[in-house]
C-alpha positions as a printed Julia matrix, in Angstrom:
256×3 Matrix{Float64}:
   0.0    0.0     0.0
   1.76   3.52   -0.61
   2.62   5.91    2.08
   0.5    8.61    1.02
  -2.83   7.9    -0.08
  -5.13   9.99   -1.76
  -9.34  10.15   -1.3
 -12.13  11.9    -2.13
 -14.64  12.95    0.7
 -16.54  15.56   -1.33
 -16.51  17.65   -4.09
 -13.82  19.59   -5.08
 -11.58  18.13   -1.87
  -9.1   15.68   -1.85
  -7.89  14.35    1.54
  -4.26  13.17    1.19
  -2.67  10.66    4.25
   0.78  10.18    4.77
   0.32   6.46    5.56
   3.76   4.93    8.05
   1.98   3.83   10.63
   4.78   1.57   12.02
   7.12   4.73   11.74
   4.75   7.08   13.23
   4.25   8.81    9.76
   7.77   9.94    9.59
   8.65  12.04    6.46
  10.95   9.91    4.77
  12.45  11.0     1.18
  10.24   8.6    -0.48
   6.69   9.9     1.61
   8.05  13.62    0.97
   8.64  12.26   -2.89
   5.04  11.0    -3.23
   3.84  14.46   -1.37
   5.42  16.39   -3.9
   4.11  14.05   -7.49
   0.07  14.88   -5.4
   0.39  18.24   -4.63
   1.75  19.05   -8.52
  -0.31  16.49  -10.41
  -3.46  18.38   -8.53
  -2.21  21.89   -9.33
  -3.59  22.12  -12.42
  -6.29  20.36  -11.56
  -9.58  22.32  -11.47
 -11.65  19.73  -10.07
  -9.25  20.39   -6.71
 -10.15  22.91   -5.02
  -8.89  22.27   -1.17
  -6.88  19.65    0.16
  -6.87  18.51    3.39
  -3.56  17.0     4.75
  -3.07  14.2     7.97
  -1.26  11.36    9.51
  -3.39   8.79   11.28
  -4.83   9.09   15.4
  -1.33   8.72   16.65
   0.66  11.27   14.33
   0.33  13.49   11.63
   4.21  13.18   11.44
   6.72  12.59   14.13
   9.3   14.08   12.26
  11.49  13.15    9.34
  13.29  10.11    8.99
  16.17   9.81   11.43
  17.81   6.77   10.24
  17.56   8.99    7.04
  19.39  12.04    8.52
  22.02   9.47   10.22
  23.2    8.68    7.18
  23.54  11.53    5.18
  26.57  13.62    4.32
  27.0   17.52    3.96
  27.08  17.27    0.14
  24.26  14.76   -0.43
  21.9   14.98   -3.33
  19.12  14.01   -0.53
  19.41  18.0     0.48
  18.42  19.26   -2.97
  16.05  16.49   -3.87
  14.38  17.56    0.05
  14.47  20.74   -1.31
  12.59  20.04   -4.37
   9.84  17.89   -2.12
   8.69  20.96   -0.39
   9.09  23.51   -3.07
   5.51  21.53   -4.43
   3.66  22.19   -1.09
   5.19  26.03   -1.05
   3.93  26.29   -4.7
   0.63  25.07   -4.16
  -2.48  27.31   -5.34
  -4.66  26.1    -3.54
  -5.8   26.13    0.38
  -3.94  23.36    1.73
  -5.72  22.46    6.04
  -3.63  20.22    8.22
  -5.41  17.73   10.13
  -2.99  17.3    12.97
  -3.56  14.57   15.76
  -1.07  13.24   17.88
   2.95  14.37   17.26
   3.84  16.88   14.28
   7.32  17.41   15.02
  10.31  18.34   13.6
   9.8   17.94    9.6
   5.94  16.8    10.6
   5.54  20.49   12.17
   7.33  21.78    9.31
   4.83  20.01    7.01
   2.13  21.43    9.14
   3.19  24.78    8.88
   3.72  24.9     4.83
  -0.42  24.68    5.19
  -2.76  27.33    5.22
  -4.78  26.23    8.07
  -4.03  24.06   10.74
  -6.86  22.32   12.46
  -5.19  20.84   16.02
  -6.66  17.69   18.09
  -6.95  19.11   21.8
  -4.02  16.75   22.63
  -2.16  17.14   20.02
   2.04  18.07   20.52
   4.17  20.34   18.36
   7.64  21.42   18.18
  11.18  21.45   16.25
  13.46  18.96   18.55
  15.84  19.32   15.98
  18.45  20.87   18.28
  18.44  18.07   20.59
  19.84  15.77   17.66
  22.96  18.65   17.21
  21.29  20.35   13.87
  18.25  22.58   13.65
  15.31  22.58   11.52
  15.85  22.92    7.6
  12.78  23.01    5.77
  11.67  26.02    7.16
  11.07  25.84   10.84
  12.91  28.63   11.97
  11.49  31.0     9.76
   7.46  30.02    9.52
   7.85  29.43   13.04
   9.06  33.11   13.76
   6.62  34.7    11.36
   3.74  33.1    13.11
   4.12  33.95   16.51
   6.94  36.44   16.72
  10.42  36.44   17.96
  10.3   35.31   21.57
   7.98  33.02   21.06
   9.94  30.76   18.53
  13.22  31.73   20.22
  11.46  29.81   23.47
  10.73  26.51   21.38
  13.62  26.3    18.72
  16.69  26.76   21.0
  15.38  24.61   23.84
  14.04  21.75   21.47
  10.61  22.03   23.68
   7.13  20.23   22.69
   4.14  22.49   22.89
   0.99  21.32   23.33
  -1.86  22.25   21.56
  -3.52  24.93   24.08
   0.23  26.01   23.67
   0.47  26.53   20.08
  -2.93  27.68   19.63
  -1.85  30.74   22.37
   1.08  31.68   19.92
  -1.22  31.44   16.82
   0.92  28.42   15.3
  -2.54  26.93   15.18
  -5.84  28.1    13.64
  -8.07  26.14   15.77
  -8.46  23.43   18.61
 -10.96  20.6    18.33
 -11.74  17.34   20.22
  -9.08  14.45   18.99
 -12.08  12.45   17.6
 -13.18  15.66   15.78
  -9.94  16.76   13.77
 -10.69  15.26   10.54
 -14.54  15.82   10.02
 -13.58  19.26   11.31
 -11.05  19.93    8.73
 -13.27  18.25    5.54
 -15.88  20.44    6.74
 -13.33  23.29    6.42
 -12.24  22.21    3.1
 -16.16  22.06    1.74
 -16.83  24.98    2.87
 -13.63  26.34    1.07
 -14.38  24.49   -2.18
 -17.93  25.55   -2.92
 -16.64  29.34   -2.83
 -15.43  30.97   -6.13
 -11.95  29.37   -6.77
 -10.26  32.6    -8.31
 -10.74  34.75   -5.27
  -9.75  31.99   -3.15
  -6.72  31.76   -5.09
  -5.91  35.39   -5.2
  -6.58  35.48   -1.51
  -4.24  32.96   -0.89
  -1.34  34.36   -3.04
  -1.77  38.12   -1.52
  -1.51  37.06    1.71
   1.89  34.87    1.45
   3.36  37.4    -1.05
   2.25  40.61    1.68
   3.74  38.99    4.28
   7.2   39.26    3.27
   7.17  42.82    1.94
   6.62  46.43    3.45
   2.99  47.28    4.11
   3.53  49.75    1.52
   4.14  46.98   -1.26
   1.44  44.64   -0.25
  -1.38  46.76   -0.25
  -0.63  47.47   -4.18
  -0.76  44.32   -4.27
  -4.49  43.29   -2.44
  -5.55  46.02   -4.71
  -4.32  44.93   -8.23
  -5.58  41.23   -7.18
  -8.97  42.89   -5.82
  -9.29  44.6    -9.66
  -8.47  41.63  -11.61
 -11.42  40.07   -9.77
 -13.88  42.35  -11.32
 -13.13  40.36  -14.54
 -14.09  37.08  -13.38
 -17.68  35.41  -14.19
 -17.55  34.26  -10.93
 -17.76  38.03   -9.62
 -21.02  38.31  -11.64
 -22.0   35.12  -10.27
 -21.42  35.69   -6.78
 -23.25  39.36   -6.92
 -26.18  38.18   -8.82
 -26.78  34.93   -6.4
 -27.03  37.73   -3.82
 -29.1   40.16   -5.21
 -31.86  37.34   -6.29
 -31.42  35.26   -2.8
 -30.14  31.78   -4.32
 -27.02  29.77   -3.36
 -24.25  30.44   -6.19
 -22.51  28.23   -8.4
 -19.04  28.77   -8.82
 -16.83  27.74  -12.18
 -13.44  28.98  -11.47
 -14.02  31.16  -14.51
């Protein structure tokens, strides 16, 4: 059976699992591999409009591979072919919700945080260890981690290695949302439904101002929201969307 498998819960969602049970879902290169041929085979894919990313009750991802990182050398190929894994998820269009029970730690919270949403299980437990092994976290860690809850913050968890749990992360804002363990997944397809029925241009849009903005002055994003708020204007689903309004009726959205 592969280690990611792909379903179909609704319309316009795909959920994808990363599927190691024995290895509590650890991100080996071949799982971040398979991760990378979904999340570009559905890019295109208008039929996709949300995906909704998890583990299994135990663990989203308990990190990457160690026996993995044991064995690799400073000049490895397995950095740049990492590299290329991730660059899929970072590239992604579309909303991407984690669905995070159990551990998500070290490359597992790094996964979790290359989402756009991350739906937690009220005992669920972040964190980047990574310094406790003698390296630090290299698929982003450091700096998602910082830009969602601030210096101190990650400074407190990166350097000591820490776990957080949920209530912990969800204080910091390296969460969107706590739910009951049992309730993670139908809470996140929800989500995701909720996400695909509205008009997939503006969702896209939305998605790209806000993770363009968020590197660049104020002054340079808000061009930006408003050049991406214009282009709108020329979508059918604009006139769709107003008119559904305006004669009370649920809309129908074609990406178009």
């Amino acid at each position: 059976m592969s280690e990611v498998l792909r379903e179909y819960p609704s319309e316009g969602v795909v959920l994808l699992r990363i599927n190691r049970p024995d290895r509590m879902n650890a991100l080996s290169m071949h799982v971040r591999h398979l991760l990378a041929v979904e999340f570009n085979a559905m890019a295109n894919d208008a039929t996709v409009r949300c995906v909704v990313l998890t583990g299994d009750e135990r663990a989203f991802a308990a990190g990457a591979d160690v026996d993995e990182l044991a064995k690799r050398a400073t000049l490895d190929d397995d950095f740049q072919r990492a590299r290329t894994a991730w660059i899929a998820m970072e590239a992604f269009p579309k909303p991407i919700i984690a669905a995070v029970n159990g551990f998500a730690l070290g490359g597992g919270c790094e996964c979790a945080m290359h989402c756009d949403i991350i739906i937690a299980g009220e005992n669920a437990k972040l964190g980047q260890p990574e310094v406790k092994l003698g390296i630090m976290p290299g698929a982003g860690g450091t700096q998602r981690f910082l830009r969602a809850t601030g210096k101190f913050a990650a400074m407190r968890y990166l350097l000591t290695g820490d776990i957080m749990t949920a209530p912990e992360a969800l204080r910091m804002g390296l969460v969107s949302e706590i739910v009951p363990d049992s309730d993670v997944l139908a809470h996140a397809l929800k989500l995701a439904a909720k996400i695909a029925a509205l008009p997939p241009l503006a969702v896209a849009a939305t998605k790209e101002v806000v993770l363009l903005g968020a590197d660049v002055p104020l002054s340079t994003a808000l061009p930006l929201e408003r050049k991406a708020f214009q282009l709108l204007f020329a979508s059918q689903d604009r006139d769709e969307g107003i008119r559904a309004f305006q004669e009370k009726r649920k809309p129908v959205f074609q990406g178009r």
